[in-house]
C-alpha positions, 0 to 999 in steps of 0.5 A, spaced: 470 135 658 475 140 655 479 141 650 487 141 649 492 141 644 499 139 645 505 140 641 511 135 643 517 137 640 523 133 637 530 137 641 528 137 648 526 130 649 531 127 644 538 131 646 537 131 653 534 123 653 541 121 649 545 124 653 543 121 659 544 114 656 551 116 654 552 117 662 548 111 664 553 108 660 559 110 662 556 108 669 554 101 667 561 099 663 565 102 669 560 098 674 561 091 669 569 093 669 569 093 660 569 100 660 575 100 653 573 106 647 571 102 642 566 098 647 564 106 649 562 108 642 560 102 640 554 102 647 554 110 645 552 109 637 547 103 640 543 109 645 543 114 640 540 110 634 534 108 639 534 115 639 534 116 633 529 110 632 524 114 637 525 121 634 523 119 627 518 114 629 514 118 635 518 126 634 515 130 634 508 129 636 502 133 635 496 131 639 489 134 641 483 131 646 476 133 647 470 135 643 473 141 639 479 136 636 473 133 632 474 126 630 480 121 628 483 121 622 481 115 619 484 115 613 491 114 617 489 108 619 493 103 613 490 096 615 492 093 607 499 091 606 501 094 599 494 097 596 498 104 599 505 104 599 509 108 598 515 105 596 520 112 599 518 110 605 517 103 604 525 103 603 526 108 609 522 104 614 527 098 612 533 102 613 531 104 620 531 098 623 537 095 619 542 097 625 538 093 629 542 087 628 549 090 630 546 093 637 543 087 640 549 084 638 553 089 641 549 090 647 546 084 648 551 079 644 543 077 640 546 073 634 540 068 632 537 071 626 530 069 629 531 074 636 533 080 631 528 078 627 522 078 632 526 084 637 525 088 629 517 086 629 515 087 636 518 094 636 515 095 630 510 093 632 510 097 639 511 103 634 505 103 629 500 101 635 502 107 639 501 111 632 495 108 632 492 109 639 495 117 639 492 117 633 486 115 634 485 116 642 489 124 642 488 126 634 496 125 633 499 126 627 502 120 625 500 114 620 498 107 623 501 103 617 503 095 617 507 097 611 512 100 616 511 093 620 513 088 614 519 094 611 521 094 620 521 087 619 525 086 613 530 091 614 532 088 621 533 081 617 537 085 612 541 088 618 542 080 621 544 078 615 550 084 613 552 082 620 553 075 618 560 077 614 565 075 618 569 082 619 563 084 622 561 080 627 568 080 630 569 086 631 561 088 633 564 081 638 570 085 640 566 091 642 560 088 645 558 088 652 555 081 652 562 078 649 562 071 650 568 069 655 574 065 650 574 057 651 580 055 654 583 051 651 585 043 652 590 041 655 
């Protein structure tokens, strides 16, 4: 079998992959008939923090296959919650995820704590399991960590709980694709 390696950069993926959402977003609030500027830069903020999230999580990305790329690096397997964190990046990881909060309620109108904080641990989740097969499957460069799935967890609780502030929530409401139709009132 032979051997390769591949380095996969930040910019080009990450420039052109926001753009686009920007323009389906256009499209989709046109569709919907909720295209208002605030709704627009409260959808576009929502598409470029997932870019973010993906460029700090997985960008850029080194790998390597075959028999010249030698054996995974173990060590970058982190199983033991605690033993070796690393409080800088204990803290990064949970600031990461505290918009979580404002753009699922912004483009899925999620309000229950117990949603945010689940969508928080399953894309953590998605993200350190991918960490992890890269690393161990194509020798990629990341770390495999479950600090970084308990801080993701936690800053997506903390982002639901700041969200909870009434000034807030309305105006995340008054911006959020998914508004809820006002009651109409009695008669």
């Amino acid at each position: 079998m032979p051997s390769g390696q591949l380095e996969v950069p930040a910019l080009p993926i990450l420039i052109p992959l926001g753009t686009t959402i920007m323009v389906v977003t256009v499209v989709v609030l046109l569709r919907l008939r909720a295209l208002a500027p605030g709704r627009l830069i409260a959808m576009w903020a929502a598409g470029w923090y997932a870019v973010a999230v993906l460029g700090a999580t997985m960008l850029p990305l080194d790998i390597a296959w075959g028999p010249e790329a030698g054996s995974p690096e173990l060590y970058r397997f982190l199983l033991v919650p605690f033993v070796t964190m690393r409080v800088d990046d204990f803290l990064l990881n949970v600031i990461m995820l505290v918009p979580l909060a404002a753009a699922l309620r912004v483009v899925a109108g999620v309000r229950d704590r117990r949603r945010v904080v689940l969508t928080g641990f399953l894309i953590s989740l998605t993200i350190e399991t991918t960490q992890g097969l890269l690393l161990f499957f194509l020798h990629g460069n990341r770390w495999a960590d479950t600090n970084d799935l308990i801080a993701n967890t936690l800053g997506a609780w903390l982002g639901w709980v700041i969200i909870q502030a009434p000034a807030a929530a309305r105006a995340l409401d008054r911006w959020s694709v998914a508004r809820r139709p006002e009651p109409l009132p009695h008669p």
